[in-house]
BATIDO-416090 format. One line per field, with one value per residue (C-alpha): residue number from 0; residue in one letter; x, y, z. Coordinates in steps of 0.05 Angstrom, whole numbers, plus 5000, padded with zeros to 4 digits. Example, Ala and Ser with C-alpha at 12.3 -4.5 7.8 and 13.67 -1.06 7.14 Angstrom:
! residues 2
k: 0	1
r: A	S
px: 5246	5273
py: 4910	4979
pz: 5156	5143
***
This chain:
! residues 450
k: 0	1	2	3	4	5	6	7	8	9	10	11	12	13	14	15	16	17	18	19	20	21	22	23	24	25	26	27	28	29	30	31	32	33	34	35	36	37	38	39	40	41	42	43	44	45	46	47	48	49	50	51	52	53	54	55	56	57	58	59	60	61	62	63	64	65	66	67	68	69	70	71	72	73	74	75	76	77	78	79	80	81	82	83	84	85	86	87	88	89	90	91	92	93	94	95	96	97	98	99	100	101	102	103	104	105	106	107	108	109	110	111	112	113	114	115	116	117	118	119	120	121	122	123	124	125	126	127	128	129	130	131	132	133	134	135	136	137	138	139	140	141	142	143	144	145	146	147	148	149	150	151	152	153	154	155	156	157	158	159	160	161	162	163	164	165	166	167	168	169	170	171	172	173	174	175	176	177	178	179	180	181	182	183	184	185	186	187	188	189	190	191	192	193	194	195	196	197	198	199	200	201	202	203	204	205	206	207	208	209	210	211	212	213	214	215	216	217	218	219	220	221	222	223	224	225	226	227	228	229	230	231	232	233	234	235	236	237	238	239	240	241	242	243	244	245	246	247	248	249	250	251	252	253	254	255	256	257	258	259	260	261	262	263	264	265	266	267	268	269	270	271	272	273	274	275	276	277	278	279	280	281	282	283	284	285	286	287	288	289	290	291	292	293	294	295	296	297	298	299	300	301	302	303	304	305	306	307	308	309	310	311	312	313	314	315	316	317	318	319	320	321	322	323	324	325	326	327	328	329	330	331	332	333	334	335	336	337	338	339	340	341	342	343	344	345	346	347	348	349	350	351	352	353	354	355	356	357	358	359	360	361	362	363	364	365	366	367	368	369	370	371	372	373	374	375	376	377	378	379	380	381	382	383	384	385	386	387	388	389	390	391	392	393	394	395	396	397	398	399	400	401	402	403	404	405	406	407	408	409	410	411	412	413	414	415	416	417	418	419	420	421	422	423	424	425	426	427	428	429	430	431	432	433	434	435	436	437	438	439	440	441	442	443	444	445	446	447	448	449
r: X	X	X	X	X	X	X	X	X	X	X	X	X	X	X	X	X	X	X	X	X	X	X	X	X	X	X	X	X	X	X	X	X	X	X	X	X	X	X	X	X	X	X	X	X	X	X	X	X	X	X	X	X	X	X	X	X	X	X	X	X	X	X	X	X	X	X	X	X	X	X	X	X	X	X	X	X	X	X	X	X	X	X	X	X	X	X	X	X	X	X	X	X	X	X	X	X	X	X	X	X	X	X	X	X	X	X	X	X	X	X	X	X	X	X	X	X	X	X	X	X	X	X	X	X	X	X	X	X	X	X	X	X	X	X	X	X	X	X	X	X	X	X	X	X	X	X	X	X	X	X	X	X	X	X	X	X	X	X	X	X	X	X	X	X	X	X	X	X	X	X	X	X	X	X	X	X	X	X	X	X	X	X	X	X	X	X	X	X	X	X	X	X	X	X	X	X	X	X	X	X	X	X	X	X	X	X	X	X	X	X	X	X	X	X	X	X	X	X	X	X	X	X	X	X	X	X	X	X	X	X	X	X	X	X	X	X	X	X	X	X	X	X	X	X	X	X	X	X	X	X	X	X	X	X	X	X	X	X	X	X	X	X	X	X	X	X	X	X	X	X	X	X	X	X	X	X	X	X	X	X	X	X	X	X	X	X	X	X	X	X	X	X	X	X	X	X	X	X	X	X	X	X	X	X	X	X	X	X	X	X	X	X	X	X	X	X	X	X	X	X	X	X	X	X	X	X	X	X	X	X	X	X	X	X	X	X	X	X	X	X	X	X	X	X	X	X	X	X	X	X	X	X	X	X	X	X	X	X	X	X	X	X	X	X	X	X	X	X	X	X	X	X	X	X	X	X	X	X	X	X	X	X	X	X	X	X	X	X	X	X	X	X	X	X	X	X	X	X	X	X	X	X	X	X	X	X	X	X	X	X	X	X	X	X	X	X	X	X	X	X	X	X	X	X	X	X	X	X	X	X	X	X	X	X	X	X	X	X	X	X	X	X	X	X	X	X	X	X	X
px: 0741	0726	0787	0801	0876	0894	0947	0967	0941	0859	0830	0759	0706	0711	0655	0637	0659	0726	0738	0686	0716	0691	0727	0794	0782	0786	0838	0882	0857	0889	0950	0969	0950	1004	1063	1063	1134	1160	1146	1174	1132	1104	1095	1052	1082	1014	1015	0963	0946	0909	0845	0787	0767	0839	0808	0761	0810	0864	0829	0797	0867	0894	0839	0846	0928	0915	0864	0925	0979	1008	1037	1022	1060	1023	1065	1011	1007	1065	1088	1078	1160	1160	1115	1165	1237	1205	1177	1255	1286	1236	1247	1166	1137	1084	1079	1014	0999	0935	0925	0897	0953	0926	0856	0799	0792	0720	0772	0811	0857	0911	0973	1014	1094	1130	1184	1240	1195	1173	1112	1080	1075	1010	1018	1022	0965	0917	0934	0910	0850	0833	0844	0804	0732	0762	0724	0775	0829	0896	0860	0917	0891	0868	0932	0973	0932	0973	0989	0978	1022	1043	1109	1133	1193	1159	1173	1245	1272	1244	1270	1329	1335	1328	1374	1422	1405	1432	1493	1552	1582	1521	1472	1416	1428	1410	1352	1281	1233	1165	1130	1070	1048	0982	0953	0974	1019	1092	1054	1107	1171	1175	1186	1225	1277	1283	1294	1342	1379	1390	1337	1289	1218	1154	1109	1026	0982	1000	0936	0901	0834	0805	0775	0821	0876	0896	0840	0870	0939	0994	1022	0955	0946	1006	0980	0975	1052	1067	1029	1065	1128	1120	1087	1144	1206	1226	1277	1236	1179	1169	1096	1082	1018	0972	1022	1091	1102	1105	1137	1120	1169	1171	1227	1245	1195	1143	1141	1123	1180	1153	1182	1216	1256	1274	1290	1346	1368	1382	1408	1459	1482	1487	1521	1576	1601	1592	1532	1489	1482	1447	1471	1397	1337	1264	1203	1140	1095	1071	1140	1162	1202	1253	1278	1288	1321	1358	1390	1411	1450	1489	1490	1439	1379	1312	1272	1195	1140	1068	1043	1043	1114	1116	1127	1179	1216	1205	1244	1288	1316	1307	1358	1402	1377	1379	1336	1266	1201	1134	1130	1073	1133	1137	1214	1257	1327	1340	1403	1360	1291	1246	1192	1168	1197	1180	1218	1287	1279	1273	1330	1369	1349	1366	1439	1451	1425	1464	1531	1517	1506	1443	1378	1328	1305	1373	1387	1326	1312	1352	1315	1253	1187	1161	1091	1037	0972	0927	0856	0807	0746	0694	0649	0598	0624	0557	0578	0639	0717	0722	0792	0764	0726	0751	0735	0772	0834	0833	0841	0900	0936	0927	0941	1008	1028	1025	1070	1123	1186	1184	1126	1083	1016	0990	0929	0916	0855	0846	0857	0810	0747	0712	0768	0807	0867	0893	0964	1011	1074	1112	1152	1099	1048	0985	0994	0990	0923	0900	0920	0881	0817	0814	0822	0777	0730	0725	0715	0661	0630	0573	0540	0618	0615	0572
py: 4062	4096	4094	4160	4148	4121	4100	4173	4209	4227	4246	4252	4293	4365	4386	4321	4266	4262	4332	4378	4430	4387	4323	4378	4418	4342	4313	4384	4375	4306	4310	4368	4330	4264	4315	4365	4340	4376	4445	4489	4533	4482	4501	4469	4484	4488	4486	4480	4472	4509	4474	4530	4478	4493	4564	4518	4466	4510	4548	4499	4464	4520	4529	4461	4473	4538	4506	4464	4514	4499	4566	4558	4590	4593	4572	4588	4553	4508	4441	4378	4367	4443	4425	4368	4411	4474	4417	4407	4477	4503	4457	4452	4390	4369	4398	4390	4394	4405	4366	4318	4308	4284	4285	4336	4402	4382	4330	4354	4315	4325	4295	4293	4302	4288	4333	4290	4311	4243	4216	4195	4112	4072	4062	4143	4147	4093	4131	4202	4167	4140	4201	4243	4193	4210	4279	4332	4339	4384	4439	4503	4554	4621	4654	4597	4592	4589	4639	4641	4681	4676	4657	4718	4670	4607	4607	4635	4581	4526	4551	4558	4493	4447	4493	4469	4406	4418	4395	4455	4478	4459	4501	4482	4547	4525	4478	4496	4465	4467	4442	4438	4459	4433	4495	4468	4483	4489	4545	4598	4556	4503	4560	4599	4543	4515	4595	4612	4555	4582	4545	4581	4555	4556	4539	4515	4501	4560	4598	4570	4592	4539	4493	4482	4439	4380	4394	4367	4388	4366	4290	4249	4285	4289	4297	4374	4374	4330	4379	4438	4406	4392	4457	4492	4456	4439	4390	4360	4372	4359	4352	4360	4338	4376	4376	4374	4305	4259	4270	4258	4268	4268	4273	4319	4277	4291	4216	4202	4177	4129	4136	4063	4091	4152	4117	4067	4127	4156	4097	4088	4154	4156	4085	4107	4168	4133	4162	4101	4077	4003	3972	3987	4015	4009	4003	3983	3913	3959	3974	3935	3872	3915	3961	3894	3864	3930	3942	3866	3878	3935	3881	3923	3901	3915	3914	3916	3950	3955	4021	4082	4123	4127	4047	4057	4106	4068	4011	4052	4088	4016	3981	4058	4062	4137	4117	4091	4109	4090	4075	4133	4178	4191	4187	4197	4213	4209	4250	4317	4301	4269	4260	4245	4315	4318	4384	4358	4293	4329	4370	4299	4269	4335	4339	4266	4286	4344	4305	4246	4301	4267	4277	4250	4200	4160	4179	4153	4089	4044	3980	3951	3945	3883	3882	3903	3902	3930	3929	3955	3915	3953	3911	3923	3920	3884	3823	3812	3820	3778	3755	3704	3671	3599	3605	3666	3643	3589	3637	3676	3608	3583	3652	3652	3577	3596	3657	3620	3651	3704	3742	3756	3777	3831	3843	3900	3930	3998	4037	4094	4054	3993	3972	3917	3929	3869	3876	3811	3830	3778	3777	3744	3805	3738	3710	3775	3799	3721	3717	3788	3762	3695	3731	3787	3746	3710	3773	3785	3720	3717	3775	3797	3855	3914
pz: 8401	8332	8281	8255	8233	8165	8125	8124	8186	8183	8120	8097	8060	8092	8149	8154	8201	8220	8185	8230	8276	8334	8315	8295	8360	8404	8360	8379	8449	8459	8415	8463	8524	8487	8477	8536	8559	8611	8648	8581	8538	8486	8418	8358	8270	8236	8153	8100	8035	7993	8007	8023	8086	8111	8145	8177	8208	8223	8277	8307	8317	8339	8396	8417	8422	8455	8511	8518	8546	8478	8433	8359	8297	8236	8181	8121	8053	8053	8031	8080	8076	8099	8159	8185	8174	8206	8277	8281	8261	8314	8366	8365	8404	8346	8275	8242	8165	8137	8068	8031	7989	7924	7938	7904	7933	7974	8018	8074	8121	8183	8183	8256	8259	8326	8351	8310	8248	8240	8225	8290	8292	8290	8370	8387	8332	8381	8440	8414	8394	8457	8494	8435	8468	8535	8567	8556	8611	8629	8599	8617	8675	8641	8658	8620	8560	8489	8441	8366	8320	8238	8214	8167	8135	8130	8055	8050	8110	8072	7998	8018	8057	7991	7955	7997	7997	7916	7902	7902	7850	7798	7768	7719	7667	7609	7629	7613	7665	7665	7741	7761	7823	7831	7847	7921	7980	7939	7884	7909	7930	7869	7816	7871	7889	7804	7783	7835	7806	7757	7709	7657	7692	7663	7717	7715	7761	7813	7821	7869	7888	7944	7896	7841	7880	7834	7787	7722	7745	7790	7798	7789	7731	7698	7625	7631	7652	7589	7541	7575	7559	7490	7476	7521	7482	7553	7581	7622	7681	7748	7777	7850	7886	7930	7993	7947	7980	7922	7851	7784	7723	7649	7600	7543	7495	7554	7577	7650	7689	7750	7823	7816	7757	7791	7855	7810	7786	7857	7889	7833	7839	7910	7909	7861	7892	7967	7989	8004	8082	8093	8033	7987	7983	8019	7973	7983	7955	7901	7868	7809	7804	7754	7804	7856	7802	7785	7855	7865	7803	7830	7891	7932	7969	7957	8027	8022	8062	8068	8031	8054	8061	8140	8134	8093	8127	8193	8156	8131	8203	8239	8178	8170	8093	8059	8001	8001	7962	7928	7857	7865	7876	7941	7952	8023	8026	8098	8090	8079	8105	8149	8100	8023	7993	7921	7905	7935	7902	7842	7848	7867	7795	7771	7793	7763	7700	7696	7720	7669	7616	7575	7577	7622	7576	7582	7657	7683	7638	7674	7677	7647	7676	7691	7662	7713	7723	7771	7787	7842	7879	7903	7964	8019	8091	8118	8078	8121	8091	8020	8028	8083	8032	8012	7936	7941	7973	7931	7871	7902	7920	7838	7818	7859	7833	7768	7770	7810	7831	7772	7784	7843	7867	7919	7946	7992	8023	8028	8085	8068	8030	8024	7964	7951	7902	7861	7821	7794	7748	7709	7657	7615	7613	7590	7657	7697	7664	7678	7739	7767	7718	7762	7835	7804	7788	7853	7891	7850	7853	7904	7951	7971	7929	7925
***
């Protein structure tokens, strides 16, 4: 059975394999077959970015769905967080976003929401793919066939669903913000929701054009934000990515604030006025020691994933958490959403800053890093997996001895390319860049690595 699923749903260079109409047409073909439920009319959310590929893959989904019996409502350009609220709101049986988040504009990918709005799990994932090499089956009768149509509102529903999510009686007059929208799905709602807030926005990034998604702008790129903010005399600035699922933020000084700080500042907040179900947080491996070390001393636990932001939410519904995140700044509040919503997060930092009454470079330097280091290995697949290697387990076992109890190692494989990713933090920042140099260098050692 070929693998088409990722860490993050299918993603891929665009009109080439997974991302072909083909592949699209028999991934919408057996999704529809896996959540026809019943006898009802059954009806498929479908939102993109702003990715030029996206008028490619959206029909061919959309026949697929159709061949199905299954209706489809167009939602447009909108933010993946957008996708998931509007599968619930509609009582839809699968929502469907479009996106490769932070990836260049030539990438395209599909990401699959059930009709809870979550995230579908690994196991629903294996079944579409074995039904996707199965010959295509169910197809609807001619006179039950699905209908396609566009969702006028799309925009207004979901703007006004994170303004509420703000707390009442707060405004941000008086706040300068710059964000950038990555020239992605959230170019319209981001300035929308921060202006009807009341806040004086000076937005970037929101012209797209079908090529210039993340290109030098947005959350992987978060210098043209910090120049914006300097230039602007701004308070501070948000940064979305391509899909408006993750979060990057910078103070008044225009100095990026990680996901791990703005998750301690969350968690304390919610913790002190009462807000906080499961007794902590969910991270994942990559997040640093300071925020575990943070929460136990607010006598919270930190609980620990595998990357990628459906684990975490997973862990965080199976142990009734509210707050969980990536250091990378994908964030969840389980209260409001069913996803990684940058925007709301935003707004959540926002409202604590505003109700401590300093600026973002106090609120949201609550602990200190750990030092961290981390470094990619690139190898060839024919070779076999490196980790299995003796000398190189031998490395990782020395490495780990040495740090002890305070620091740690992780080594992860990619899910997406032949990469494996290497961090240690410590508090002793000499053995952390010793440590990676000796595993590093094992990897390397030998015909491992291409």
């Amino acid at each position: 059975m070929r693998k088409i699923f990722g860490t993050d749903g299918i993603r891929g260079l665009a009109n080439a394999e997974p991302m072909t109409p083909e592949t699209m047409l028999r991934l919408a073909l057996a999704a529809g077959r896996r959540f026809t439920r019943g006898t009802h009319r059954h009806r498929v959310v479908i939102g993109k970015d702003t990715r030029l590929s996206g008028y490619m893959i959206e029909p061919a989904l959309t026949a697929g769905f159709i061949a199905m019996g299954m209706d489809v409502t167009l939602l447009g350009p909108v933010p993946t967080p957008a996708v998931a609220m509007l599968t619930r709101s509609l009582r839809a049986d699968l929502g469907v976003m479009i996106s490769a988040s932070h990836n260049p504009y030539a990438d395209n990918g599909v990401k699959l929401f059930g009709p809870d709005g979550f995230k579908l799990s690994d196991e629903i994932e294996a079944e579409i793919e074995r039904a996707m090499e199965a010959p295509a089956n169910g197809l609807a009768p001619a006179a039950e066939l699905g209908r396609a149509r566009r969702l006028d509102d799309t925009e207004g529903r979901y703007i006004e669903f994170v303004k509420a999510t703000f707390p009442k009686g707060l405004r941000l007059e008086g706040l300068k913000i710059v964000v950038d929208c990555a020239n992605g799905a959230a170019y319209k709602v981001a300035p929308a929701v921060l202006w009807e807030l009341g806040a004086d926005v000076v937005a970037i990034g929101r012209d797209p054009n079908g090529f210039n998604i993340n290109e030098k702008c947005g959350a992987t790129h978060p210098e043209t934000m910090q120049s914006a903010v300097v230039a602007h005399g701004a308070h501070l600035g948000i940064a979305l990515d391509g899909d408006a699922d993750r979060l990057i933020m910078v103070d008044e000084h225009g100095r990026v604030i990680d996901g791990d700080q703005l998750m301690a500042m969350i968690v304390q907040a919610f913790a002190r006025d009462g807000r906080l179900s499961g007794g902590g947080l969910v991270a994942t491996v990559m997040s640093n020691l300071g925020l575990e070390r943070f929460a136990e001393g607010l006598g919270l636990r930190m609980v620990r994933t595998k990357v990628g932001d459906r684990y975490v939410i997973e862990r965080m519904r199976a142990d009734g958490i509210n707050v969980g995140g990536e250091q990378s700044g994908h964030i969840i509040l389980s209260d409001y959403a069913t996803t990684g919503d940058g925007l709301l997060a935003a707004l959540q930092v926002l409202a604590g800053a505003l109700q401590a009454q300093k600026p973002m470079s106090e609120v949201t330097r609550l602990f200190e890093p750990y030092p961290q280091l981390l470094r990619n290995v690139r190898y060839t697949r024919e070779t076999g997996d490196p980790l299995q290697r003796d000398h190189v387990r031998r490395a990782i076992a020395g490495a780990e001895a040495a740090l002890g109890r305070e620091g740690r190692i992780v080594i992860r494989p990619s899910g997406t390319e032949p990469v494996i990713r290497v961090m240690a933090e410590a508090s002793d920042p000499v053995l952390v860049r010793r440590s990676v140099d000796d595993i590093i260098a094992a990897l390397e050692a030998g015909a491992a690595v291409g």
